[in-house]
Steps between C-alpha positions, in 0.01 A plus 500: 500500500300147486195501763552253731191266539627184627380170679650292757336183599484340780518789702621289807656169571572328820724172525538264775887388419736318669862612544722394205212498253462673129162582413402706189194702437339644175388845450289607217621848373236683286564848276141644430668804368510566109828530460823254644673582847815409605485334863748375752473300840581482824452373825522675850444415846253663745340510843160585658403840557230623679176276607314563169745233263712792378889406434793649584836456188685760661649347837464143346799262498542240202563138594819357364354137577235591232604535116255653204592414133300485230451155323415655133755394189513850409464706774655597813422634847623858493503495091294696308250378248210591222207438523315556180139690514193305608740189595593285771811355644480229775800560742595208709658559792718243673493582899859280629578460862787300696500212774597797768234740462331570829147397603285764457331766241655698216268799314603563137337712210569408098495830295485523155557886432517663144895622459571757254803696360394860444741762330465831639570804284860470643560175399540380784330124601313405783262204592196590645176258602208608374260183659533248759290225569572236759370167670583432855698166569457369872740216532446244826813323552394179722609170602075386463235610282293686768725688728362543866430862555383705753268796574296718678218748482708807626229734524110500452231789543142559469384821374212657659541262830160650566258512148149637483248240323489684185768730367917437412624186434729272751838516407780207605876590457834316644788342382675156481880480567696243350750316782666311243737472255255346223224741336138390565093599357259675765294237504233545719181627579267748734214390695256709652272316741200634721341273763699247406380489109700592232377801333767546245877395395743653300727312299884640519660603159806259472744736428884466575644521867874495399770362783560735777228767424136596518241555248154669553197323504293507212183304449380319142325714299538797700726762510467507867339249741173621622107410547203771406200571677227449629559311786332389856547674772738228739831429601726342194793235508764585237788153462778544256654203447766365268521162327638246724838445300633837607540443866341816632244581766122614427431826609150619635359835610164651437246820467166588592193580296260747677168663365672870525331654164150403583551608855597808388197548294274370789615833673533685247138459469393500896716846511256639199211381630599621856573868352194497286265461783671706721510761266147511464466488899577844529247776558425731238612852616233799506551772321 
């Protein structure tokens, strides 16, 4: 069997169309195996699942307002093809939809998947994918070329709302739900503030809130939002806001930085002086 060591750029596209308009997109299909594969394509609709950007094929519902076809002489959407070893196709995808399509968001993946026919030792035929690779399509059907969304921050926590001066980080975590019918970025950003100065701010990752769902905040750079210590002992501000364009409220809480490890120490040390001396206090028994 061939290995399957394929490449499918872009891995995501998102269009801005208005309803009744044909668009086409190129994809770049690589084989880095050493030996040809024979590939087919398809195109199926999803939906959000979970807060983390995972997706959901099983309960998803195609559009009939939306039609796929392939725009290549020589081959078709659905129709397999060979791709020779260390070689590369370009696949051009034309994306068609009519004057009646709804307003609103439609989530689609391209596969390209390696199709064989493999004879068993009973001769009998079966087609089995080995490989699938895919690149998300998120489709904005609009009327203008910035839909108006809306948002909110759903949820936001600090984590410890009390934090010694020297040891574990502060942690941030919420989410931002999507009111709309029109995906949006987290754009956005965390400020911390003591005494009225800003001590630090955290820019928001801008991933994808898609319409009607939330999506876990996640900060650039970091796998989860958060600021390390040391820090002064005071009472901290903590603003999340969201860039203005996305209609949704700032949200502010805060925590409290106290001196509790050096405390600690301080009578850690009074108790061991304290016993020491009292220890040697005592009489010395006679024998």
């Amino acid at each position: 069997m061939p290995n399957f060591n394929l490449t499918l750029s872009p891995a995501q596209i998102e269009f801005v169309l208005k309803p009744g308009v044909t668009i086409i997109q190129a994809y770049n299909v690589i084989n880095d195996s050493g030996s040809s594969i024979t590939l087919n394509t398809e195109v199926l609709p999803w939906i959000p699942s979970g807060t983390n950007g995972s997706v959901n094929y099983n309960q998803a519902v195609n559009n009939s307002n939306i039609e796929f076809s392939l725009n290549n002489a020589n081959i078709q959407l659905g129709q397999p093809f060979t791709l020779a070893a260390n070689s590369k196709q370009q696949l051009v995808l034309k994306i068609k939809t009519n004057s009646t399509i709804p307003l609103s968001d439609n989530y689609y993946t391209f596969f390209v998947f390696q199709d064989q026919n493999i004879t068993t030792a009973s001769k009998d035929n079966f087609s089995q994918a080995s490989g699938k690779i895919g690149s998300h399509l998120l489709l904005t059907v609009s009327d203008t070329e910035n839909p108006k969304v809306a948002s909110e921050i759903q949820s936001f926590s600090i984590s410890p709302k009390i934090k010694d001066i020297f040891f574990n980080p502060i942690t941030f975590e919420g989410k931002i739900k999507n009111n709309s019918d029109f995906f949006f970025k987290t754009n956005g950003k965390i400020t911390i503030t003591k005494n009225d100065q800003i001590i630090k701010e955290l820019e928001l990752s801008p991933d994808n809130v898609l319409n009607h769902h939330s999506r876990d905040i996640f900060c650039t750079d970091q796998t989860t939002c958060q600021i390390n210590p040391p820090f002064w002992p005071g009472h901290y501000k903590v603003t999340a806001t969201l860039d203005s364009s996305l209609n949704a409220k700032s949200y502010e809480t805060s925590f409290y930085v106290l001196p509790i490890s050096p405390v600690l120490f301080i009578l850690l040390v009074v108790g061991l002086i304290f016993g020491v001396r009292k220890f040697k206090s005592k009489p010395i028994p006679k024998i």
